[in-house]
ROPAGU-827325 format. One record per residue (C-alpha): residue in one letter; x, y, z. Coordinates in nm, 3 decimals, decimal comma, padded with zeros to 5 digits. Each point is the difference from the previous one (the first is absolute). Layout:
# ROPAGU-827325
<node "A"; <X; Y; Z>>
...
END
This chain:
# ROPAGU-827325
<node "X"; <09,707; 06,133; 04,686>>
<node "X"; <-00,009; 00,391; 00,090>>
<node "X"; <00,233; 00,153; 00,157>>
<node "X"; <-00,042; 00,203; 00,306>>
<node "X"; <00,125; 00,392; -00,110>>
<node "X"; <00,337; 00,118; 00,152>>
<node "X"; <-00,176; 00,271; 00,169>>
<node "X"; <-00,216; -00,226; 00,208>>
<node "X"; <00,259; -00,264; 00,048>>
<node "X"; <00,228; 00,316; 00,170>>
<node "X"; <-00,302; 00,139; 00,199>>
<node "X"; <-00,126; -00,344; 00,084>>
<node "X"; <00,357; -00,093; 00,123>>
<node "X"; <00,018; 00,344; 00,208>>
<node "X"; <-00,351; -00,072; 00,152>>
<node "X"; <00,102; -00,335; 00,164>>
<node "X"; <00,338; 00,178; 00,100>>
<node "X"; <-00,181; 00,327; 00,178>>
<node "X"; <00,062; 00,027; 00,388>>
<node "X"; <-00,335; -00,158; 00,151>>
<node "X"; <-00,143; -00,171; -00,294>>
<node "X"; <-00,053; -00,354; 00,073>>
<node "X"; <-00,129; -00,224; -00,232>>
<node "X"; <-00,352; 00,025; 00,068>>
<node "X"; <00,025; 00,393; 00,029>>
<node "X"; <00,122; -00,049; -00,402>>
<node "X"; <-00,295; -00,207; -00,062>>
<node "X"; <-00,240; 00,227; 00,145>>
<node "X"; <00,185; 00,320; -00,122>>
<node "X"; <-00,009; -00,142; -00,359>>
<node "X"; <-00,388; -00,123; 00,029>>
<node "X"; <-00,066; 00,380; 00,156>>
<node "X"; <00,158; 00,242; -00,247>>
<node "X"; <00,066; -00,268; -00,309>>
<node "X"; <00,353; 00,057; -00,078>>
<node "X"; <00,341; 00,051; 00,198>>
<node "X"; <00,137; 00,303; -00,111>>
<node "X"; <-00,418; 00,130; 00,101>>
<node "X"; <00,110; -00,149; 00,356>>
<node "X"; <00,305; 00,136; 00,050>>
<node "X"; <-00,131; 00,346; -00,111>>
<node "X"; <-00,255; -00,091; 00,312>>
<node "X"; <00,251; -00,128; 00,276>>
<node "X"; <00,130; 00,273; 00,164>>
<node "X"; <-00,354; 00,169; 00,082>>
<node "X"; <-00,108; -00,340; 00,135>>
<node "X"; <00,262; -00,035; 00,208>>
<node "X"; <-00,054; 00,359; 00,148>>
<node "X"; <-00,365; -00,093; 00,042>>
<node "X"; <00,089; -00,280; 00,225>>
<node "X"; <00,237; 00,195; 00,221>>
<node "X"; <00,329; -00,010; -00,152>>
<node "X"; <00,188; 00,353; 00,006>>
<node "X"; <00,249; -00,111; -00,306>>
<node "X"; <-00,054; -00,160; -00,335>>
<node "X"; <00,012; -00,348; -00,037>>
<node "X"; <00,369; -00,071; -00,162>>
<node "X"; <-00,061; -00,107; -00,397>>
<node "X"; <00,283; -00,121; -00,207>>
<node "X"; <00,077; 00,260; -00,310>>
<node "X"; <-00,069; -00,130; -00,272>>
<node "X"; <00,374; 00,014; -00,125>>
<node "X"; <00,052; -00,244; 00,252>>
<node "X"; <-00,304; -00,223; -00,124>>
<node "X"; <00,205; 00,028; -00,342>>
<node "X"; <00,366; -00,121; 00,204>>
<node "X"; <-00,168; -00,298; 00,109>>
<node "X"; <-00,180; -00,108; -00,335>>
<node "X"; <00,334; 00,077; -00,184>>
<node "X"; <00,184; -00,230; 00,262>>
<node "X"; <-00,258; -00,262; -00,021>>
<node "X"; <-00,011; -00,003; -00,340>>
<node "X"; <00,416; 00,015; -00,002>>
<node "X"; <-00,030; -00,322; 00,228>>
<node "X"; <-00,216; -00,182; -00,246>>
<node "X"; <-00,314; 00,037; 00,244>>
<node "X"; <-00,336; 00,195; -00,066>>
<node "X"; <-00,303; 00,166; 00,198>>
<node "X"; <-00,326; -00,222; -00,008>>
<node "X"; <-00,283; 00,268; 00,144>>
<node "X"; <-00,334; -00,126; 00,181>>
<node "X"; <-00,287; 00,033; -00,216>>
<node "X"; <00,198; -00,043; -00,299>>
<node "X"; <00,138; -00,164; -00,269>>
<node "X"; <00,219; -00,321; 00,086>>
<node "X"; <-00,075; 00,055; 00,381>>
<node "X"; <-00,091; -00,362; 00,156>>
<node "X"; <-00,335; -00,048; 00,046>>
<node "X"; <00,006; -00,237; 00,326>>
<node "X"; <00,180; 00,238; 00,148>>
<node "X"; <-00,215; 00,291; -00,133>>
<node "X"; <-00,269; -00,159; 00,272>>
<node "X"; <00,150; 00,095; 00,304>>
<node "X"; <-00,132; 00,299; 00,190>>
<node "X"; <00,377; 00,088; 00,097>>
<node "X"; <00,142; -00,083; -00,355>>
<node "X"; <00,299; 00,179; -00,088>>
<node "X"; <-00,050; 00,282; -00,223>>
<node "X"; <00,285; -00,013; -00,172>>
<node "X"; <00,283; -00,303; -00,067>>
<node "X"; <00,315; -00,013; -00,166>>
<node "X"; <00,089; -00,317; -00,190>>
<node "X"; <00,326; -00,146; -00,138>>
<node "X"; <-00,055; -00,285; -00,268>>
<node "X"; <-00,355; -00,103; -00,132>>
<node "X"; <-00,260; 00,165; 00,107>>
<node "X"; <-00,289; -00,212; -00,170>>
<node "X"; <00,094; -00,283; 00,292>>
<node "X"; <-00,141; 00,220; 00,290>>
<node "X"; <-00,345; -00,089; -00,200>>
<node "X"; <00,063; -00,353; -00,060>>
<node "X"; <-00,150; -00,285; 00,240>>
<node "X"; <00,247; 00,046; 00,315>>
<node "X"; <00,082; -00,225; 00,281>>
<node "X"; <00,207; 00,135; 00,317>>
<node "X"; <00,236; -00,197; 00,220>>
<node "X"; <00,091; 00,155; 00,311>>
<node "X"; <00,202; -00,129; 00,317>>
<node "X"; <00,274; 00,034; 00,272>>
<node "X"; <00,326; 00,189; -00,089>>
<node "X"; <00,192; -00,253; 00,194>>
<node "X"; <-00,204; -00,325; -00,113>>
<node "X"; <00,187; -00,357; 00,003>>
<node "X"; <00,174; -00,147; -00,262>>
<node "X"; <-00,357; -00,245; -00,052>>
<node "X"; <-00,252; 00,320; -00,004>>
<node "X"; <00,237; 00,137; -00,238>>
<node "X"; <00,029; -00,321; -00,234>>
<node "X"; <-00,372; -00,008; 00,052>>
<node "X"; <-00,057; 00,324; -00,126>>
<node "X"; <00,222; 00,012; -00,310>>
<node "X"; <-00,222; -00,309; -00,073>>
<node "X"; <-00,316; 00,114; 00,018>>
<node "X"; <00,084; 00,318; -00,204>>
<node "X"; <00,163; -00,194; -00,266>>
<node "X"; <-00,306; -00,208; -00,055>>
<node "X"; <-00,179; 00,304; 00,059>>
<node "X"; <00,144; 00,191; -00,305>>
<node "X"; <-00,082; -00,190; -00,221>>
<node "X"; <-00,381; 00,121; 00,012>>
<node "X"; <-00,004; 00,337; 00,196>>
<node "X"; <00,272; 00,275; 00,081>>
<node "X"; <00,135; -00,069; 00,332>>
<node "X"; <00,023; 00,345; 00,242>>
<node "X"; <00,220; 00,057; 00,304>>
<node "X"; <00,184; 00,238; 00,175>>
<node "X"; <00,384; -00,045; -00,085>>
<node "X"; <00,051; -00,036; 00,384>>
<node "X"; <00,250; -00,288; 00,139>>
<node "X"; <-00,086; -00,342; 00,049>>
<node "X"; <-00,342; -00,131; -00,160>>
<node "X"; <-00,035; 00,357; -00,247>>
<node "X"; <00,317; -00,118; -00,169>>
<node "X"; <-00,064; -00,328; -00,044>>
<node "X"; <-00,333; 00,054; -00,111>>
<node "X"; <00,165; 00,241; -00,278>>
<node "X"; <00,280; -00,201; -00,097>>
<node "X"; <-00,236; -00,333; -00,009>>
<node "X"; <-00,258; 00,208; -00,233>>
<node "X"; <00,275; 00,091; -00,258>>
<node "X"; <00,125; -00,312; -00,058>>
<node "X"; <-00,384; -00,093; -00,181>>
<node "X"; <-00,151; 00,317; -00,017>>
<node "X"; <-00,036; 00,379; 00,071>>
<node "X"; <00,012; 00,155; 00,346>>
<node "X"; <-00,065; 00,366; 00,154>>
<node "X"; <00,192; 00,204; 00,285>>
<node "X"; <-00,180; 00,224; 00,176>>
<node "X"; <00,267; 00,197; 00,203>>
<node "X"; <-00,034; 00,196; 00,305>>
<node "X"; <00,251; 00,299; -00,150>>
<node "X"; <00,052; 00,189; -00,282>>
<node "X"; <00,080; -00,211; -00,307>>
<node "X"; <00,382; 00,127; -00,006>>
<node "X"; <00,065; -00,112; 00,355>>
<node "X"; <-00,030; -00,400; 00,009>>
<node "X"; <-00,083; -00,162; 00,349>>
<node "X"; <00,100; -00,186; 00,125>>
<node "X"; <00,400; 00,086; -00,157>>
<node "X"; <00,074; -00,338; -00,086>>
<node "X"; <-00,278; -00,042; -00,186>>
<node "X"; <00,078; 00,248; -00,281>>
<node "X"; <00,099; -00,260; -00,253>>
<node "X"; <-00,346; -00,153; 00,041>>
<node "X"; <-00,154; 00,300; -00,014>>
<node "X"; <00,145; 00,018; -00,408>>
<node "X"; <-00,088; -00,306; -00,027>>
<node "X"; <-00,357; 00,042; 00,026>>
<node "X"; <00,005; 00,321; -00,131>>
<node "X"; <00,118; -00,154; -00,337>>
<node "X"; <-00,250; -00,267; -00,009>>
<node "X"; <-00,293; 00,129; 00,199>>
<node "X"; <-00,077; 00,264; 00,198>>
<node "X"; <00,128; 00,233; 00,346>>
<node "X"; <-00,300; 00,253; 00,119>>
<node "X"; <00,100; 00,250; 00,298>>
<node "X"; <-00,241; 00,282; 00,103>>
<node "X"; <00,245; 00,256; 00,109>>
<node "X"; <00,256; 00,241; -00,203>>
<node "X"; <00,319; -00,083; -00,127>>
<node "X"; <00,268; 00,028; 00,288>>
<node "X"; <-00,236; -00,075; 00,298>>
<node "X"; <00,180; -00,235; 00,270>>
<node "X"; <-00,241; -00,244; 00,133>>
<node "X"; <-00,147; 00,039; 00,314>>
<node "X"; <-00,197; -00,188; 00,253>>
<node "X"; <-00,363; 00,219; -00,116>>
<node "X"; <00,104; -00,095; -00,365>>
<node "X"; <-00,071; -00,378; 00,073>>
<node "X"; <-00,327; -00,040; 00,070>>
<node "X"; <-00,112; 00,196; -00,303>>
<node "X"; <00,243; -00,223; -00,206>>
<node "X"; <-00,232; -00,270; 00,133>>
<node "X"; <-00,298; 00,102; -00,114>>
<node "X"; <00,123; 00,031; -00,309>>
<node "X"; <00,086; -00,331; -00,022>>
<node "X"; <-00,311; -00,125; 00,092>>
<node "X"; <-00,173; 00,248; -00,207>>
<node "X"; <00,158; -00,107; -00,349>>
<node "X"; <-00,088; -00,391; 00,108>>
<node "X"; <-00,277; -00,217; 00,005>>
<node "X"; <00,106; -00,159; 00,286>>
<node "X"; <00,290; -00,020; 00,286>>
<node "X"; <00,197; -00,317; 00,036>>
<node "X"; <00,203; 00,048; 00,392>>
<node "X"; <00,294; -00,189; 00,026>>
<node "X"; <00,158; -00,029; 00,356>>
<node "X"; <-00,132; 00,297; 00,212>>
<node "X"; <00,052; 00,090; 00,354>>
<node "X"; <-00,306; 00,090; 00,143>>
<node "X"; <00,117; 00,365; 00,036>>
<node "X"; <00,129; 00,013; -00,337>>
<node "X"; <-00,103; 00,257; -00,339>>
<node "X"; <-00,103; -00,340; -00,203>>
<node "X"; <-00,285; -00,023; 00,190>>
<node "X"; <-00,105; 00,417; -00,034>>
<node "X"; <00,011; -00,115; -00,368>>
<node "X"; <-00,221; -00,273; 00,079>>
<node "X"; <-00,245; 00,186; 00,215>>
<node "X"; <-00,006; 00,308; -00,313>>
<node "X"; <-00,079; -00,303; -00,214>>
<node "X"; <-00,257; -00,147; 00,167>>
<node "X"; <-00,163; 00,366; 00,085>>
<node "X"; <-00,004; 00,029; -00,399>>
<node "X"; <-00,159; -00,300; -00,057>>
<node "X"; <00,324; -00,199; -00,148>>
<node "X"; <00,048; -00,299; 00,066>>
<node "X"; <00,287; -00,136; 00,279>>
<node "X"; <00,203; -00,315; -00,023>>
<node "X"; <00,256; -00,149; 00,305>>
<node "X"; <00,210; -00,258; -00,003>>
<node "X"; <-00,006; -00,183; 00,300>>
<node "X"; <00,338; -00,033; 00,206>>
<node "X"; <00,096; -00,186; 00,294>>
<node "X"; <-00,184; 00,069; 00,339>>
<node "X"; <00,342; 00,047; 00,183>>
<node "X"; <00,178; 00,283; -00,225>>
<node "X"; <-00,108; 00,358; 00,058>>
<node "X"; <00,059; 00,060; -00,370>>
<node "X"; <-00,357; -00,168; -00,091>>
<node "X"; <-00,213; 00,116; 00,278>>
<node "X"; <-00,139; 00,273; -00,186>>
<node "X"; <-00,055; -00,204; -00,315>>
<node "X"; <-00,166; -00,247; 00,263>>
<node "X"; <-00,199; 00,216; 00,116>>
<node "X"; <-00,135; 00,133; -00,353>>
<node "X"; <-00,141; -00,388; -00,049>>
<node "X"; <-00,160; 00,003; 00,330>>
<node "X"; <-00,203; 00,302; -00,143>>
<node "X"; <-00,063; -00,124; -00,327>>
<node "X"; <00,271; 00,020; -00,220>>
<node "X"; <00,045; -00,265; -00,309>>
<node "X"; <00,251; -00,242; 00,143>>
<node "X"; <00,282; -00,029; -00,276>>
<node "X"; <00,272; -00,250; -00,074>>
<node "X"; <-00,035; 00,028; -00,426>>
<node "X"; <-00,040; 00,217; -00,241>>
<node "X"; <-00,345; -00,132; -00,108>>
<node "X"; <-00,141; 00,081; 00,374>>
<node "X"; <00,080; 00,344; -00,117>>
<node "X"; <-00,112; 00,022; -00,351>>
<node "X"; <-00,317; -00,269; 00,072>>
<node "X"; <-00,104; 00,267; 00,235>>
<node "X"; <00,047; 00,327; -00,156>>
<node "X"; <-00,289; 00,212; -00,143>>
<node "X"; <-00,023; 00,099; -00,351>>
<node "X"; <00,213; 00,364; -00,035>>
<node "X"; <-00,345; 00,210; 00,016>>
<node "X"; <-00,138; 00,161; -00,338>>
<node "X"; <00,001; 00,360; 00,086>>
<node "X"; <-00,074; 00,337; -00,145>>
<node "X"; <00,260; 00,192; -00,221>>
<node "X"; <00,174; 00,300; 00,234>>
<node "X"; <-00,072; 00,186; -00,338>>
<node "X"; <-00,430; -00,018; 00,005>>
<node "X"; <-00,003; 00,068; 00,349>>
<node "X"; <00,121; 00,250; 00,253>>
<node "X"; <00,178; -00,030; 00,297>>
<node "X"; <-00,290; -00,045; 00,297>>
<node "X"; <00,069; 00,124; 00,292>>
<node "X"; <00,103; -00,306; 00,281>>
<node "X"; <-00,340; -00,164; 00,076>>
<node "X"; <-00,307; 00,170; 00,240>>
<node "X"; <00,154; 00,343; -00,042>>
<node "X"; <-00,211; 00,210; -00,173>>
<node "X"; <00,101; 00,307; -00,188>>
<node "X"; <00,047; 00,361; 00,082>>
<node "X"; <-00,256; 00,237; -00,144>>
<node "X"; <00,166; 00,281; -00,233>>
<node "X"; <-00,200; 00,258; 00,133>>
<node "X"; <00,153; -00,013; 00,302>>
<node "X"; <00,176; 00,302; 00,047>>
<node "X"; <00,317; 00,009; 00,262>>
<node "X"; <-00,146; 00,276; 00,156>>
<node "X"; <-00,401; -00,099; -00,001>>
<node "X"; <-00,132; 00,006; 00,397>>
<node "X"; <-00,092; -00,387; -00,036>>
<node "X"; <00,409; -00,097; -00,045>>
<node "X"; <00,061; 00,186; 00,296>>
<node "X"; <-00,245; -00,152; 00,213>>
<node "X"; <00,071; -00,360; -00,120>>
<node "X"; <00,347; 00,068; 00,038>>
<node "X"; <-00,047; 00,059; 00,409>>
<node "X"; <-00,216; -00,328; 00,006>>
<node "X"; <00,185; -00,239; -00,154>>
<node "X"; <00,319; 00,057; 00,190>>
<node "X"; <-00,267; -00,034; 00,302>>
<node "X"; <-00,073; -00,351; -00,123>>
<node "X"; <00,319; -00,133; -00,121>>
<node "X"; <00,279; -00,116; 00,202>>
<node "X"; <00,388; -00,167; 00,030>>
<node "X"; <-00,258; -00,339; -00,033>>
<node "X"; <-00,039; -00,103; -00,412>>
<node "X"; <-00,377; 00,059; -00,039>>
<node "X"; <-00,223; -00,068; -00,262>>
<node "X"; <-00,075; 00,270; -00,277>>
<node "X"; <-00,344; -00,134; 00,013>>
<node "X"; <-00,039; 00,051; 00,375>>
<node "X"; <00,155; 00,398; -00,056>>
<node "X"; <-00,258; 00,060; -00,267>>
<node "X"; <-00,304; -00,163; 00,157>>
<node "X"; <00,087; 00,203; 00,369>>
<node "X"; <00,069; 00,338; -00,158>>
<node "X"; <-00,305; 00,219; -00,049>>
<node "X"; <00,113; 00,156; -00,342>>
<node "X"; <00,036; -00,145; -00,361>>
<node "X"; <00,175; -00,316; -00,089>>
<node "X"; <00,176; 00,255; -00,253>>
<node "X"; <00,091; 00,211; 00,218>>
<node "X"; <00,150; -00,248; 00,266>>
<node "X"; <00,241; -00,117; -00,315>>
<node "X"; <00,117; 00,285; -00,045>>
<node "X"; <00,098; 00,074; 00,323>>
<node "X"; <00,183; -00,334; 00,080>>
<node "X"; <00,211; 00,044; -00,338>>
<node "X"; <00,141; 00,349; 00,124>>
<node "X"; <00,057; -00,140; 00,332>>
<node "X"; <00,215; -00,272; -00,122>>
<node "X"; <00,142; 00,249; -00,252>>
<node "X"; <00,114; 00,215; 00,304>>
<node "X"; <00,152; -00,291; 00,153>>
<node "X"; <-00,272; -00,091; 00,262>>
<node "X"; <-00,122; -00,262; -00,116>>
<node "X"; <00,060; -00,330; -00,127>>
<node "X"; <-00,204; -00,191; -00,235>>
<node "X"; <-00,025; -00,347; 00,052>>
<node "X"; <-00,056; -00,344; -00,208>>
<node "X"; <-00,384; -00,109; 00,035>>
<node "X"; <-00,117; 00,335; 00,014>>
<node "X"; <00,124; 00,143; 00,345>>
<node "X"; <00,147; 00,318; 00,102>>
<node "X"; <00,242; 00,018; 00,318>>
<node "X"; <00,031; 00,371; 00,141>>
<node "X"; <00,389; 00,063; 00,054>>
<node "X"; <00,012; 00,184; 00,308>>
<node "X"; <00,306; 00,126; -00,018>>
<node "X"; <00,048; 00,343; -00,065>>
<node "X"; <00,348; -00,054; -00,125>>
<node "X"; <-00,130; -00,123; -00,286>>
<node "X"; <-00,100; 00,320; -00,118>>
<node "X"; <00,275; 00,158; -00,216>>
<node "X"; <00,108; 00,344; 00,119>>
END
């Protein structure tokens, strides 16, 4: 298999890193200009295009070469959308992350995946019951979770005892979390597989768990919720999977505990009621044939279409679309469809426009092809 070159692993890594760069900015700024380092070359005069007075902050690239160095110190490597190794499931999202670190085998973020997801403080039974199901479970697919308390860590420690099982942790890969759970954090690493999204050293905080989530229901062909409150993460895992078109699993609980209301609640709307290992796996799609990374480019996410080069920052159409899309968007996510079909000027242009608005930090770019206008002016680096 190729390798992806140094150079584009560092510029790729400082990309996804760059103050304002979101992960569908890095799939748009890649589909625009073709490369990173062409990107980065292109941020700060986007940014000052869309209002911001200083330069968007971009990691130097000796620090891109720190944090491969310590990754590569920890026994842990860089896995880079669109390329070699990368997980194709994942590869599908609109918001996939650009860039993931990985500590153990790589090759089982591409295998066929199950997740298993529930409370952190789940009863002795929903725990039993999900090391169970993941033990019966690894012995055909990879079993996914979250290393969190209660049903995460049972699912793990059920999976290892047949099979192979992936973390995907909120933090940096350095910084286990919860504490307690660092010995099972080797433990997998060993065997199978931990995945985090952010740099070495980063604490995890409460923003850092939802995109942990769709992670894990990104790398899966479908969610198996153990035990969930009704306000609980499990079920934003189960709602990313379903929006993805995975498919979601509950086990039922008892009517009378709060821990299974949410799970409840997923098999009122549909979900595959579960109490073996072969509702799972009798129900789970065939892992999809897709496309090498390699033959074909990164797209940008779906319905956007693609800035024209001839565009010029300074040409009199930017400046006009410029005025009228901020007229038309607001703090309410709207449809990039709706922006481009209201505005009087070029679906090109319009692209343009919303990419060095988010690049100024005005914008936010949404899953399902929306854009939110962030109103406040704080936002804008001074």
């Amino acid at each position: 298999m190729p390798r992806t070159r140094p150079d584009q692993l560092l510029d790729s890594w400082r990309l996804a890193q760059t103050e304002g760069v979101g992960p569908i900015a890095w799939r748009r700024l890649l589909s625009r200009f073709g490369s990173a380092a062409a990107a980065l070359d292109a941020l700060p005069r986007l940014a000052r295009a869309g209002g911001r007075t200083a330069p968007p902050v971009i990691p130097a690239t000796a620090e891109a070469e720190k944090e491969l160095e310590r990754l590569r110190k920890f026994g842990a490597k860089l896995l880079v959308l669109n390329e070699p190794g990368y997980p194709p499931l994942l590869a599908m999202l609109d918001d996939a992350p650009p860039v993931i670190a990985v500590q153990g085998d790589p090759t089982l973020l591409s295998a066929r995946a199950v997740a298993m997801v529930g409370g952190r403080n789940a009863s002795a039974n929903g725990q039993r019951m999900a090391e169970s199901l993941a033990a019966g479970l690894a012995r055909s697919v990879v079993v996914v979770s979250g290393l969190a308390r209660g049903i995460d860590a049972a699912a793990h420690a059920g999976a290892l005892t047949t099979g192979r099982t992936v973390a995907v942790v909120a933090g940096g890969l350095d910084l286990p979390y919860p504490p307690e759970h660092a010995a099972l954090q080797r433990r997998i690493a060993e065997t199978g597989a931990v995945v985090a999204e952010t740099p070495l050293g980063t604490a995890p905080q409460a923003r850092h768990f939802p995109r942990r989530n769709r992670i894990i229901a990104g790398l899966s062909l479908g969610v198996v919720v153990v035990e969930a409150a009704t306000r609980s993460g499990s079920l934003i895992t189960a709602r990313i999977a379903q929006e993805i078109g995975r498919e979601v699993f509950a086990v039922p609980g008892s009517p009378t505990d709060p821990r299974s209301r949410g799970a409840n609640d997923l098999l009122r709307q549909g979900a595959i009621l579960t109490e073996t290992a072969e509702d799972v796996l009798d129900n789970l799609p065939p892992h999809p044939m897709l496309p090498s990374p390699l033959d074909n480019p990164v797209p940008a996410p779906p319905g956007l279409a693609e800035p024209s080069p001839e565009l010029a920052d300074d040409s009199p159409e930017l400046a006009r679309t410029r005025s009228q899309v901020l007229d038309l968007l607001g703090p309410s996510p709207t449809p990039v469809d709706d922006v481009v079909r209201r505005c009087q000027f070029s679906p090109a242009a319009v692209m343009v426009v919303l990419l060095e608005l988010e690049l100024a930090g005005r914008l936010e770019l949404l899953p399902g092809n929306r854009v939110a206008l962030l109103t406040d002016e704080a936002c804008i680096s001074e």
